[in-house]
Each structure stands twice: as structure tokens, then as C-alpha cells.
C-alpha positions as CSV (number, residue, x, y, z in Angstrom):
1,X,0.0,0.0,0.0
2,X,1.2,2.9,-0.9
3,X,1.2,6.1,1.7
4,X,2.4,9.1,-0.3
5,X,0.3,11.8,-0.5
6,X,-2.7,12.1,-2.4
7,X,-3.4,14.9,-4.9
8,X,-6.3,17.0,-4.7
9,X,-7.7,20.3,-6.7
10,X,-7.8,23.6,-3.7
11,X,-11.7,23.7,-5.2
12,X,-12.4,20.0,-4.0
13,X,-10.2,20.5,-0.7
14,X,-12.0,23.2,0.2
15,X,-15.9,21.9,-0.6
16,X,-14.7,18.5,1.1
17,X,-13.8,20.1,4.2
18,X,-16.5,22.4,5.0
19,X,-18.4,19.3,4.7
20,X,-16.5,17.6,6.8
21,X,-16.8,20.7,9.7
22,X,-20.6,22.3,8.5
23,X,-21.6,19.1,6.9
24,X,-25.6,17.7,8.1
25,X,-24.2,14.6,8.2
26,X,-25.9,11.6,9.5
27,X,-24.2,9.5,11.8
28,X,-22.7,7.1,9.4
29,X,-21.2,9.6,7.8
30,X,-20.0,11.6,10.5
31,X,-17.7,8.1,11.2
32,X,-16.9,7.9,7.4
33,X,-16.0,11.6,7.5
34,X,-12.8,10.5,10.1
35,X,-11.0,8.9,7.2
36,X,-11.7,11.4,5.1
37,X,-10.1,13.9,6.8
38,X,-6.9,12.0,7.3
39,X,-6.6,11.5,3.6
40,X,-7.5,15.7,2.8
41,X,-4.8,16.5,5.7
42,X,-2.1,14.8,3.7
43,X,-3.2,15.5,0.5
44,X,-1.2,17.8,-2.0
45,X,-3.2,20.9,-3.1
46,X,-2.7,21.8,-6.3
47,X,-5.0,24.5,-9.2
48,X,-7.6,22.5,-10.7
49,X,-5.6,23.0,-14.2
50,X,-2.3,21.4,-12.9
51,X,-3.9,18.1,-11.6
52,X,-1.8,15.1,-13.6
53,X,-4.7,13.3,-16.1
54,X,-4.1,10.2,-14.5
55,X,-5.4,11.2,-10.5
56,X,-8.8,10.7,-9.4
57,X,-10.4,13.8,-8.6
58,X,-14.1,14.5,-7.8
59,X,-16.5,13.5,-10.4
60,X,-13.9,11.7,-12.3
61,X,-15.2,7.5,-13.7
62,X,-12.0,5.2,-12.9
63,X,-11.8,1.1,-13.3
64,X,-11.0,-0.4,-9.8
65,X,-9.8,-3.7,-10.0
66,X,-9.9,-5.9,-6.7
67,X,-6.7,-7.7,-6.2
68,X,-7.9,-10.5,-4.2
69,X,-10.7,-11.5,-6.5
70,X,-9.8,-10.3,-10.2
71,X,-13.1,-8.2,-9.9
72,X,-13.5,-5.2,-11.8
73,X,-15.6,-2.5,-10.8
74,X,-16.5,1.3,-12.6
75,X,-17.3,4.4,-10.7
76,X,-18.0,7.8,-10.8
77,X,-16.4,9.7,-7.5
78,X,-18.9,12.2,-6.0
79,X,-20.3,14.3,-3.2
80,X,-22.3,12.2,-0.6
81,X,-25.6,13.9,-2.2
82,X,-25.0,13.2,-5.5
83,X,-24.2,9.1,-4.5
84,X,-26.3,6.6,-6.4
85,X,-25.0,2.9,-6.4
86,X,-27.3,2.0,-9.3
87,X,-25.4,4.5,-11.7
88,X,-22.6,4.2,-10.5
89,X,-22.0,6.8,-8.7
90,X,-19.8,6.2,-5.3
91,X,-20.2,8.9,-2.4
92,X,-16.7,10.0,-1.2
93,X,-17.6,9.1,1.9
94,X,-17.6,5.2,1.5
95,X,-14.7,3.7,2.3
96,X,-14.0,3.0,-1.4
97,X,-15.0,6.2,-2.5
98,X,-12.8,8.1,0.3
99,X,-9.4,5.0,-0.9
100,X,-10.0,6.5,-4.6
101,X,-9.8,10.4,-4.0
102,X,-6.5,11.5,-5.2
103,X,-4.6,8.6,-6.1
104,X,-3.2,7.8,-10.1
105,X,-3.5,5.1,-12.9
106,X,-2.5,2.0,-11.1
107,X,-2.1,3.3,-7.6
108,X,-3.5,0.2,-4.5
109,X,-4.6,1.3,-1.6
110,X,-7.1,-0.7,0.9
């Protein structure tokens, strides 16, 4: 697992933490939010126009492939409100949702 830091755009940062401090979230959430906020603390903030093609940022579709079962997976990374499993859509707050943020092309994390 790698534990560089993750790369983030100052727009995102900035919306993810005032959710994270002014957020109405419930109480899931609130737990999921913890993580979170370890990964934006060690993030690297960077313009939105300077962020590598190859990170996940918010809204972007990346292929997740499982490593212990070959299983791959598409989603689309965005705000908890926006979430819908059905289209694919994975909150940032779930843990898979808050691994993804920020990391490139062929990056693991758990």
C-alpha cells in the first residue's frame, strides 16, 4: 500500500472540508468523515488546471480492480448527495469512494 500523498484540486479540498466541519451529516457519515479527513490532511493541493490526467479527482469514472478477486468495478467519484449505487456513482464518503480520491493510474490502496 502505498502512503504518499494524495493529490487533490484547492476547489475540492475546500468543498470537502466544509463538509466535513458544517456538513448535516448523518451518523454514518459523520464516522466515514474520520477517514476522510486523514486523507485531505495529507493531501497535495494543487490548481484545478495542474492536476496530472491520471489522479482521481471528484467527479472523475476510474476502473477499480480488486486484487484478491480479479473483480473489476466502474465508478463515478462524487459528493455524498450526489451518491447513487445503481449509476454508478460512489459517495466520497464510503470507504472506497474516500481510498479512490486523489490517487493515479494503477495506484492500490485498501
Amino acid at each position: 500500500m502505498k502512503t504518499r500523498n494524495i493529490i487533490i484540486t484547492a476547489p475540492d479540498h475546500a468543498r470537502l472540508s466544509d463538509m466535513i466541519a458544517f456538513g448535516n451529516l448523518s451518523q454514518r457519515e459523520h464516522g466515514e468523515a474520520h477517514a476522510l479527513e486523514a486523507e485531505l490532511e495529507r493531501a497535495e493541493i494543487v490548481a484545478p488546471d495542474a492536476v496530472p490526467p491520471d489522479v482521481i479527482t471528484m467527479n472523475s469514472r476510474a476502473e477499480l480492480l480488486d486484487i484478491d478477486t480479479g473483480e473489476r468495478m466502474e465508478f463515478t467519484l462524487v459528493f455524498p448527495d450526489e451518491a447513487d449505487v445503481t449509476e454508478g456513482k460512489i459517495s466520497v464518503l464510503a470507504p472506497v469512494g474516500t481510498g479512490m480520491l486523489g490517487y493515479r493510474v494503477g495506484d492500490t490502496f485498501e
